[in-house]
C-alpha positions in Angstrom: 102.3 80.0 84.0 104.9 82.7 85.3 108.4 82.6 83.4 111.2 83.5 85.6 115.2 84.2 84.1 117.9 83.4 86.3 121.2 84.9 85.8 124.3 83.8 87.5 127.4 82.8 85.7 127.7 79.4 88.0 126.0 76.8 85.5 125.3 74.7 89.0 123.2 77.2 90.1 121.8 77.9 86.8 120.9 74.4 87.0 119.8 73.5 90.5 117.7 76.9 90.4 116.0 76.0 87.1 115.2 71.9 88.1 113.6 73.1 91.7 111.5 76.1 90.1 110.7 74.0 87.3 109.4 71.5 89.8 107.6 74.2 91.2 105.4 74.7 88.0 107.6 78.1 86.3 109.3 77.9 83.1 112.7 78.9 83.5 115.5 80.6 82.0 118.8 81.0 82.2 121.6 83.6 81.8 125.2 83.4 82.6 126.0 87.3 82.2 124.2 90.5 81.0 124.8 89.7 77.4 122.5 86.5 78.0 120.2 88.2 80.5 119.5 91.1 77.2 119.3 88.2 74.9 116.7 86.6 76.9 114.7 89.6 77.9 114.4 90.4 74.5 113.2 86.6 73.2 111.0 85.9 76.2 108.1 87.3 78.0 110.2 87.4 81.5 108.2 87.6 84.8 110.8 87.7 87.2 114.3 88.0 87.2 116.8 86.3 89.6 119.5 87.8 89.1 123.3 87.4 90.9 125.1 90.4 92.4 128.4 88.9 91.6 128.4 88.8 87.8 132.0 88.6 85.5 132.2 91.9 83.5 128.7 93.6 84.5 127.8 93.4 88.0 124.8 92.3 89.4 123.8 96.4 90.1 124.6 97.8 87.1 122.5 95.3 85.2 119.5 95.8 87.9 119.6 99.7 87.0 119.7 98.9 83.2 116.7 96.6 84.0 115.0 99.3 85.8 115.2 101.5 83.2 113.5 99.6 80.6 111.0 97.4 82.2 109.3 97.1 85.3 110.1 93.6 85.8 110.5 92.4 89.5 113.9 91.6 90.2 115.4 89.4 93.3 118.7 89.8 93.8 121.0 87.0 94.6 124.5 87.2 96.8 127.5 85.4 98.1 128.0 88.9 100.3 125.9 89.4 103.6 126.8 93.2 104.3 123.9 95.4 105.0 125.3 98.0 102.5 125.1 95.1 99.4 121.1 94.9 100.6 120.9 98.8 100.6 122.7 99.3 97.4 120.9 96.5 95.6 117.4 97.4 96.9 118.3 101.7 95.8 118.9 100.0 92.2 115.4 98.4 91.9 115.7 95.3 93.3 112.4 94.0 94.8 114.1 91.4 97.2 117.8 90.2 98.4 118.5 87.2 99.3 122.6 86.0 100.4 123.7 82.9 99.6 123.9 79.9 100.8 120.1 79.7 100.8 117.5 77.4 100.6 115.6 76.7 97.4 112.6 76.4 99.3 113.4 80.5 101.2 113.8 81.2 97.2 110.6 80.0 95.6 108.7 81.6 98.9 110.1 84.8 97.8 109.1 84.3 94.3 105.9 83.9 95.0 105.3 87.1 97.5 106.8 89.0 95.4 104.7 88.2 92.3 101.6 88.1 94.2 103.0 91.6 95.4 103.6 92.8 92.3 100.4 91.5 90.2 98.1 92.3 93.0 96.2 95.8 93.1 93.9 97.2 95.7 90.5 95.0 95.8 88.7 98.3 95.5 90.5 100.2 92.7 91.2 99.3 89.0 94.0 99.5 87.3 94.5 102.7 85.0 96.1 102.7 82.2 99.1 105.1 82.4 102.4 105.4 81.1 103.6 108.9 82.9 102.3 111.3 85.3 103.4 114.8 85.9 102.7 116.4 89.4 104.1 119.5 91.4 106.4 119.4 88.2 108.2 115.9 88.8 107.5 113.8 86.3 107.1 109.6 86.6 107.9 107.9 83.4 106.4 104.2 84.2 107.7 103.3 80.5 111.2 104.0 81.6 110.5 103.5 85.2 112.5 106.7 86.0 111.2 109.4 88.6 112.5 112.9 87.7 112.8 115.8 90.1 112.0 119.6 88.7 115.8 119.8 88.5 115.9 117.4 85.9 117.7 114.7 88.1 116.9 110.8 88.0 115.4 109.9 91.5 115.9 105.9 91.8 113.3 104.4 93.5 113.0 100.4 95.2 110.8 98.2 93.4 108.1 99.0 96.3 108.2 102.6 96.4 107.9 102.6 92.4 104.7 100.5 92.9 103.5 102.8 95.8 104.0 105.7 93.6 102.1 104.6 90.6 99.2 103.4 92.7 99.5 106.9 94.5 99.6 108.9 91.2 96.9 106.6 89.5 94.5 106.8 92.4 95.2 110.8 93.6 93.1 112.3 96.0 91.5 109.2 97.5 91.9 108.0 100.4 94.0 104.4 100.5 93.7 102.5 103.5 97.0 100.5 104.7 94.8 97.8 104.0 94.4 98.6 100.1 98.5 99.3 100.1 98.8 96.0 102.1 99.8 94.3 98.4 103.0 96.2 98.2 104.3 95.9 101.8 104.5 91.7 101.5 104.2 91.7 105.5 103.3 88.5 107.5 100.8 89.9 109.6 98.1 92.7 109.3 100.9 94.8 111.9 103.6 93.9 109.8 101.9 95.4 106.9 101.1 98.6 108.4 104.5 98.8 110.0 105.6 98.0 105.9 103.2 100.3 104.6 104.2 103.3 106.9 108.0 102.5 106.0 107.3 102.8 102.4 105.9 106.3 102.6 108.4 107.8 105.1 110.7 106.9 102.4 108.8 107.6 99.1 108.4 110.8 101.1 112.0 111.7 101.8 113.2 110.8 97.9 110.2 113.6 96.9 111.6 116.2 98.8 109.1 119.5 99.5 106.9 117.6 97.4 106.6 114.6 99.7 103.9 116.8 101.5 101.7 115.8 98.7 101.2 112.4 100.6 99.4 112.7 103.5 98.4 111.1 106.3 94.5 110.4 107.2 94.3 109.5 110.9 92.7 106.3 111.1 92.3 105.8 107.5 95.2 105.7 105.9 97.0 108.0 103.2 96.1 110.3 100.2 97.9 111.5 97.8 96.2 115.2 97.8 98.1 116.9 94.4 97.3 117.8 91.0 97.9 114.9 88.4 97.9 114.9 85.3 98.4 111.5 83.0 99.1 110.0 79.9 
């Protein structure tokens, strides 16, 4: 049974949110600022985090990036704002999903579920390695602290879907992925939304890399490869 925290300081929210996913068969949390989202984080086994944009004293953002860089914890984000740059911001910090509000519990607990089943999912044909950092082309990717760092010693941020792209690129390096096998991490509809995902993903995991995005290459009719020296721990 997945447990899911939901933090927004209105307690009808809180409680609506916490009676329909309960209904829905999670156990449920709840937070009405970053002091309670920390408290709960650190008491609880949290799956998922639904977490407001519009928080008194921390913002919804600043506690998404302070998420991000202790856990790897999918996060949706919730908000009363529609503007596209609220969705860009909130998706740079971490965020594996937006949704604006009003919304329908029902759009909610759909998006829950894709993006667990996203994130818990792996590629049928590959097993999970055990890893918590990867150097390469001398960047180094600290899962622990979810942090990409360029040769320069800068943080890179990365979305929740290019962090999972990335690990399964690094853990897997030189072989061949089909889009199929990264279908997990697009969450598409259809087998053409997926690729269309998929190839998204990669432009943009490619761009935050810089010279070393030409690491990840392309495999006509196959799929991609990440065709670099790894080396884990």
């Amino acid at each position: 049974m997945h447990r899911l925290l939901v933090v927004d300081d209105d307690s009808d929210i809180r409680g609506l949110l916490a009676e329909q996913l309960g209904r829905a068969g999670y156990t449920v949390s709840t937070a009405a600022d970053g002091a309670g989202m920390r408290h709960a984080l650190a008491r609880e086994a949290i799956d998922l985090v639904v977490l407001d944009l519009n928080l008194p004293r921390e913002d919804g953002l600043a506690l998404c990036r302070e998420l991000r860089a202790r856990a790897s914890t999918p996060v949706i984000m919730l908000t009363a704002r529609a503007e596209p740059i609220d969705r860009v911001l909130g998706l740079e910090m971490g965020a594996d999903d937006y949704l604006a509000k009003p919304f329908e519990p029902r759009e909610l607990l759909a998006r829950i579920r894709n993006v667990l089943r996203r994130t818990e999912a792996l590629p049928a044909n590959l097993e999970p390695l055990a890893m918590r950092r990867a150097t390469f082309a001398n960047w180094l990717f600290d899962l622990e602290r979810r942090h990409l760092v360029d040769p320069a010693g800068r943080v890179v941020m990365l979305s929740g879907a290019e962090f999972r792209l990335l690990r399964v690129f690094v853990g897997h390096a030189n072989k061949v992925l089909s889009r199929e096998q990264l279908a997990a991490l697009g969450g598409g509809r259809s087998h053409e939304a997926q690729d269309r995902a998929i190839d998204l993903q990669v432009s943009r995991l490619r761009q935050k890399l810089g010279s070393a995005g030409s690491l990840i290459r392309t495999v006509r009719s196959e799929g991609y490869v990440f065709a670099g020296v790894v080396t884990l721990a």
